[in-house]
C-alpha positions as CSV (number, residue, x, y, z in Angstrom):
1,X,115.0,123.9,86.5
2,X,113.8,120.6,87.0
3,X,110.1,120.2,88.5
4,X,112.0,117.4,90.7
5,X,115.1,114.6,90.8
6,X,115.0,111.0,92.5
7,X,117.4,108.6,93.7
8,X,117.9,105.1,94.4
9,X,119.6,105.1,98.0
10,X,121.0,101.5,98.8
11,X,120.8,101.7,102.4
12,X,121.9,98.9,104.6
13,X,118.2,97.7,105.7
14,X,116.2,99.3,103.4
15,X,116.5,100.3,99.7
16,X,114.9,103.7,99.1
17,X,113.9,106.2,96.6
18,X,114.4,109.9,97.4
19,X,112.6,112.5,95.7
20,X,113.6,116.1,95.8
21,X,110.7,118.9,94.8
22,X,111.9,122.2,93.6
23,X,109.1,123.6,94.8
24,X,109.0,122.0,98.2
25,X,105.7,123.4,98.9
26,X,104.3,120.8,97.1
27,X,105.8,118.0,99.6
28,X,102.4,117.4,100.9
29,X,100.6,117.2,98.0
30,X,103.2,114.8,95.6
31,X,103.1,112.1,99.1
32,X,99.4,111.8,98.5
33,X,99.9,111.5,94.8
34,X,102.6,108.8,95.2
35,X,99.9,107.0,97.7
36,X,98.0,105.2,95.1
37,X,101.2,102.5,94.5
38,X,100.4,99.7,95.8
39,X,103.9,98.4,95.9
40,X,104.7,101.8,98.3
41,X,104.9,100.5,102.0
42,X,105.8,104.0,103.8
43,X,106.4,107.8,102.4
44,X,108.1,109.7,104.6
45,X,109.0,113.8,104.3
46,X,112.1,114.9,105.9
47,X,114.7,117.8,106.4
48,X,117.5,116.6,103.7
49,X,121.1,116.5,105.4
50,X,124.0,116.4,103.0
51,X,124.8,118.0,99.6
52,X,121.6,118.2,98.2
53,X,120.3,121.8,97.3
54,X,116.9,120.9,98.5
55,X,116.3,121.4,102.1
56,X,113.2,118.7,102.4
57,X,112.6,115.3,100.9
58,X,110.5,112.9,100.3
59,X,111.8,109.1,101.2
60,X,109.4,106.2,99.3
61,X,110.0,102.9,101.3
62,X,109.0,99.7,99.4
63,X,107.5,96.9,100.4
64,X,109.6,93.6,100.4
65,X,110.5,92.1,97.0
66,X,109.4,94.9,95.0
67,X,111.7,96.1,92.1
68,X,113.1,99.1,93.2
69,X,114.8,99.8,89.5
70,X,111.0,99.5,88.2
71,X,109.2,101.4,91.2
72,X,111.9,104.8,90.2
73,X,110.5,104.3,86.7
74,X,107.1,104.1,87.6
75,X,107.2,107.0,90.1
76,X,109.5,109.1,87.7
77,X,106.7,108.4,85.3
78,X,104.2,109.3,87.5
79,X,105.5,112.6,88.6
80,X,106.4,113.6,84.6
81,X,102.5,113.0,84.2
82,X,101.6,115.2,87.5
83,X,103.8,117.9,87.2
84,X,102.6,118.2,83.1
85,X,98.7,117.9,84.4
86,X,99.6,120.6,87.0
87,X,100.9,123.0,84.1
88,X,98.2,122.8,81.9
89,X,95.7,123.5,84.6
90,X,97.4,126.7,85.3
């Protein structure tokens, strides 16, 4: 199993990206890793509604005119790196 999954959502007033731990005990901890992007305007964590086998997410608002295809990469990227760090220090 996947470490995590994101999404682009194409919301009406706000693009987001939604990222979905499978270990949602580490919520907490991958918000204050994503904080360092400058380009993040809000991270939210909330119960997940819908299909999605994950019962929490995390919701990564942008801040106006920022690339959101670029910003997935980046964060994707970002996590890859953290959740590789996190294995090797076990």
């Amino acid at each position: 199993m996947l470490p995590f999954r994101s999404e682009i959502r194409n919301s009406p007033t706000q693009p987001t990206i939604k990222i979905f731990l499978s270990d949602e005990s580490l919520d907490e901890k991958i918000k204050k890793h994503l904080e360092h992007f400058k380009e993040i305007d809000t991270i939210e964590i909330a119960e997940s509604i819908g299909q999605n086998r994950a019962s929490e997410s995390i919701t990564v608002f942008l801040k106006d005119g920022v690339d959101i295809n670029k910003m997935k990469t980046s964060i994707d990227s970002s996590l890859w790196w953290y959740f590789e760090e996190d294995l090797v220090d076990e």
